[in-house]
LUMZA-349210 format. One line per 8 residues: their letters; for each residue x, y, z of C-alpha. Coordinates in steps of 0.05 Angstrom, whole numbers, plus 5000, padded with zeros to 4 digits. Layout:
<recs>
a	X,Y,Z; ... $
</recs>
This chain:
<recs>
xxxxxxxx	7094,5929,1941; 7166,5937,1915; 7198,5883,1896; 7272,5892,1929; 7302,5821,1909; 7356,5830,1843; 7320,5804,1778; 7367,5777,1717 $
xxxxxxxx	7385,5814,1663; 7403,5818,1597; 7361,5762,1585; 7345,5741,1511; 7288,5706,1484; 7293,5629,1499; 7315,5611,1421; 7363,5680,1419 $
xxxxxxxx	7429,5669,1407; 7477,5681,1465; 7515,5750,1460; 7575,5761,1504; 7603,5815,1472; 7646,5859,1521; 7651,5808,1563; 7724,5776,1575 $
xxxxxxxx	7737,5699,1586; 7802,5657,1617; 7810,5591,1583; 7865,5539,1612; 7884,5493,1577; 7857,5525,1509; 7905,5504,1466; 7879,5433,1445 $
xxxxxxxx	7815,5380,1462; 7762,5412,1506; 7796,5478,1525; 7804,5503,1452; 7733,5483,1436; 7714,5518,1495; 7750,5578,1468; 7731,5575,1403 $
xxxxxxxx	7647,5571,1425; 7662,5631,1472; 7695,5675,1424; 7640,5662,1365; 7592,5688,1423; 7635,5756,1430; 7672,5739,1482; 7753,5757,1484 $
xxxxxxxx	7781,5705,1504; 7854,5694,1538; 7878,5629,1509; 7925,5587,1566; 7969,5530,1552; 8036,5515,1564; 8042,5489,1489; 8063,5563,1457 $
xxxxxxxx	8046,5540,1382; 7976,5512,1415; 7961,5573,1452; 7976,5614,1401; 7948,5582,1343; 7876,5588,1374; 7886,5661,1399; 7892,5678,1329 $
xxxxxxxx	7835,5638,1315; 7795,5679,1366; 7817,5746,1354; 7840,5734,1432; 7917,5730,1470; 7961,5667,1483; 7990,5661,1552; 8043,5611,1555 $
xxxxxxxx	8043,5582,1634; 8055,5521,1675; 8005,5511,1718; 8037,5470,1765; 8074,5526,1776; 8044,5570,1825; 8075,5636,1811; 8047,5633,1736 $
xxxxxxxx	7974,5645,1755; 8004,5715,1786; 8025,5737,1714; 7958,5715,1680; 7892,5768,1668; 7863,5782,1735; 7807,5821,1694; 7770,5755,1674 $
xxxxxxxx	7695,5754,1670; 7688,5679,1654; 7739,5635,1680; 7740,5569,1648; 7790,5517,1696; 7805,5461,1649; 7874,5447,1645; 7888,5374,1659 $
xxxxxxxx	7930,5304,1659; 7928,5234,1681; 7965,5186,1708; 7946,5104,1706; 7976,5063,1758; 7954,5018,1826; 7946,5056,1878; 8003,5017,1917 $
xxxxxxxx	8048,5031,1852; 8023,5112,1842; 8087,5157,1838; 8077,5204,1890; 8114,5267,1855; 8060,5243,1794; 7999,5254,1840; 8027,5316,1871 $
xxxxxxxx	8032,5341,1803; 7966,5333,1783; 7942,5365,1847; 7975,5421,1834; 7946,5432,1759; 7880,5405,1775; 7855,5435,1851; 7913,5489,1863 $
xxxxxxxx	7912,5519,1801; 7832,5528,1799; 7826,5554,1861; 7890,5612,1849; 7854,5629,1784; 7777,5639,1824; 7822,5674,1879; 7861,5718,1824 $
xxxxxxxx	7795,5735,1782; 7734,5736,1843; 7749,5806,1850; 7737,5829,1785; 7678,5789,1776; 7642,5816,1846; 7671,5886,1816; 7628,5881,1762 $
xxxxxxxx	7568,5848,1792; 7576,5789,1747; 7616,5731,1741; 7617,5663,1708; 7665,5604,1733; 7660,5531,1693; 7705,5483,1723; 7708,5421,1671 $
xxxxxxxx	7712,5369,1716; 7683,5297,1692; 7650,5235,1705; 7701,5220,1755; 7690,5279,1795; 7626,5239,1815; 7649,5170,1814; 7712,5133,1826 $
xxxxxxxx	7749,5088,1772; 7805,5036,1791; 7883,5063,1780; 7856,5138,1776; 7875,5158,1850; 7899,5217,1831; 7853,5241,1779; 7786,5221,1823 $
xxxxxxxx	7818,5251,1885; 7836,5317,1844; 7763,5322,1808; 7732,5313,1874; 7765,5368,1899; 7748,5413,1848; 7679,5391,1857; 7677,5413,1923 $
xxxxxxxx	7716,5475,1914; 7665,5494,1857; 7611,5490,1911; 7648,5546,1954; 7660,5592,1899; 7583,5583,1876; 7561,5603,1951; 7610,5660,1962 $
xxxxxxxx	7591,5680,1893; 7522,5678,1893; 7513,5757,1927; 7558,5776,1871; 7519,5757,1809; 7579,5708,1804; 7561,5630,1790; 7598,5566,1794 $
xxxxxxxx	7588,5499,1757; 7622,5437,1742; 7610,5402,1671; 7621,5326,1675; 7635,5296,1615; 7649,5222,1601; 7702,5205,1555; 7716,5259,1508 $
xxxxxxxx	7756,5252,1442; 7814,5279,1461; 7884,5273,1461; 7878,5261,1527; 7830,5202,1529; 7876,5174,1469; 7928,5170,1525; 7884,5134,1574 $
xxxxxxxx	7868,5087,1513; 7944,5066,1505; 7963,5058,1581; 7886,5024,1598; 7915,4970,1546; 7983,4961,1577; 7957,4955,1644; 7905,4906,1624 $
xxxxxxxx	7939,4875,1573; 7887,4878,1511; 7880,4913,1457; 7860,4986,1436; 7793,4974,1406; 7781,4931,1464; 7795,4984,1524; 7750,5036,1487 $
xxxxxxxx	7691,4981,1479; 7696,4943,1541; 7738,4984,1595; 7719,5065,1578; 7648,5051,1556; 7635,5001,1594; 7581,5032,1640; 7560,5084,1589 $
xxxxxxxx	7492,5064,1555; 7511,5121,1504; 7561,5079,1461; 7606,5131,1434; 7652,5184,1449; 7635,5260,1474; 7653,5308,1426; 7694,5370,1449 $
xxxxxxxx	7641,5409,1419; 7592,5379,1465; 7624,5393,1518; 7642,5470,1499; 7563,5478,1482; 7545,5456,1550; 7606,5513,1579; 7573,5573,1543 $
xxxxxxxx	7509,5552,1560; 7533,5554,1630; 7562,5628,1622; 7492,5657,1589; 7433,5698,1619; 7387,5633,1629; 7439,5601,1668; 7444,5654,1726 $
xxxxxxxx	7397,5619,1777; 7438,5558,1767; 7495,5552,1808; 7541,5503,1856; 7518,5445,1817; 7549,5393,1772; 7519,5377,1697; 7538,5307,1676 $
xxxxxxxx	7551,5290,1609; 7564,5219,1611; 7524,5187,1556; 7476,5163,1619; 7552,5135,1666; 7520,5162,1728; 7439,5138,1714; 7456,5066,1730 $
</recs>
């Protein structure tokens, strides 16, 4: 009998090292922290990648790095996603910020913003690159969301409500996808040495009025039974796993990499 359902391809021995030469990959937020690891993993793989930041020495210092192009946008802006590569293969959505406050306190204009670079954004980059992707029969979306896009910490409203939504949107794309060769996954990392989580480390202290050392040991890793960190290069070798050949029956789900956060 023939067999008329799709099988993978390109599919390299278990230990093989992932090749995605001629393929072509979208990083936001690649100029620093998670994003430039990201880029930096993809492009040892073979990928070209198109480094975006708003930071122009960030963006470009890693596109030089990577052999690959800086793109210097706003992503709060709308109209910048028109003027970015449409011709993406692998999207990676991780551009981010955060904002610590009471919810009764939370500047409004503060959590539109983070709306806007967090849910909009993503979902005018799948909408901008889909078509290529289905074009071509293959397709690879990572949306670096985080621990919070599966649980809720207190003065994050707008950071929780913006990683659940990209949660959810990262379920459509994964089931419109899926006839397309095209998958979509969320990686969920804890707190990740960044510049970023540096940020949270100073305001978690003013809010609560302690010190550094104590927010990271008492507040951040509180429920982690991991006591450490996540390294961005962690997190970027859980993103190209995402985008290889083994990964292609895995799709619309969300791979948490919390140091054990969301076991308890």
């Amino acid at each position: 009998m023939t067999n008329t359902f799709p099988t993978p391809d390109r599919l390299p021995s278990p230990g093989g090292a992932l090749d995605l030469s001629g393929r072509t990959a979208l990083v936001t937020g690649g100029g620093s922290g998670i994003g430039r690891a990201c880029a930096l993993a993809l492009a040892q793989a073979g990928a070209f990648v198109h480094v975006v930041d708003r930071d122009a020495d960030s963006a470009k210092a890693v596109a030089e790095l990577t052999g690959g192009r800086a793109h210097v946008a706003d992503l709060a802006d709308a109209s910048a996603v028109d003027l970015l590569p449409a011709d993406a293969d692998i999207l990676v959505n991780n551009a981010g910020l955060q904002h610590v406050a009471p919810l009764t306190e939370f500047p409004p204009d503060r959590f539109e913003l983070i709306q806007k670079v967090m849910v909009t954004a993503p979902f005018l980059l799948m909408r901008r690159t889909l078509p290529h992707m289905y074009g071509g029969g293959w397709g690879r979306i990572v949306n670096v969301s985080s621990v919070h896009g599966l649980r809720a910490s207190a003065y994050k409203a707008a950071y929780v409500a913006a990683k659940h939504a990209l949660e959810g949107l990262s379920k459509v794309a994964a089931i419109e996808g899926a006839p397309h060769g095209v998958t979509s996954n969320c990686v969920n990392p804890g707190y990740v040495r960044t510049p970023l989580v540096e940020g949270q480390v100073r305001d978690q202290a003013a809010a609560h009025g302690i010190s550094e050392g104590d927010v990271l040991a008492d507040v951040m890793l509180a429920r982690s039974p991991v006591k450490r960190l996540l390294e961005t290069e962690e997190v970027a070798a859980a993103v190209l796993w995402l985008c290889g050949p083994h990964s292609g029956y895995l799709t619309g789900t969300s791979l948490p990499l919390d140091g054990g956060w969301t076991a308890g």
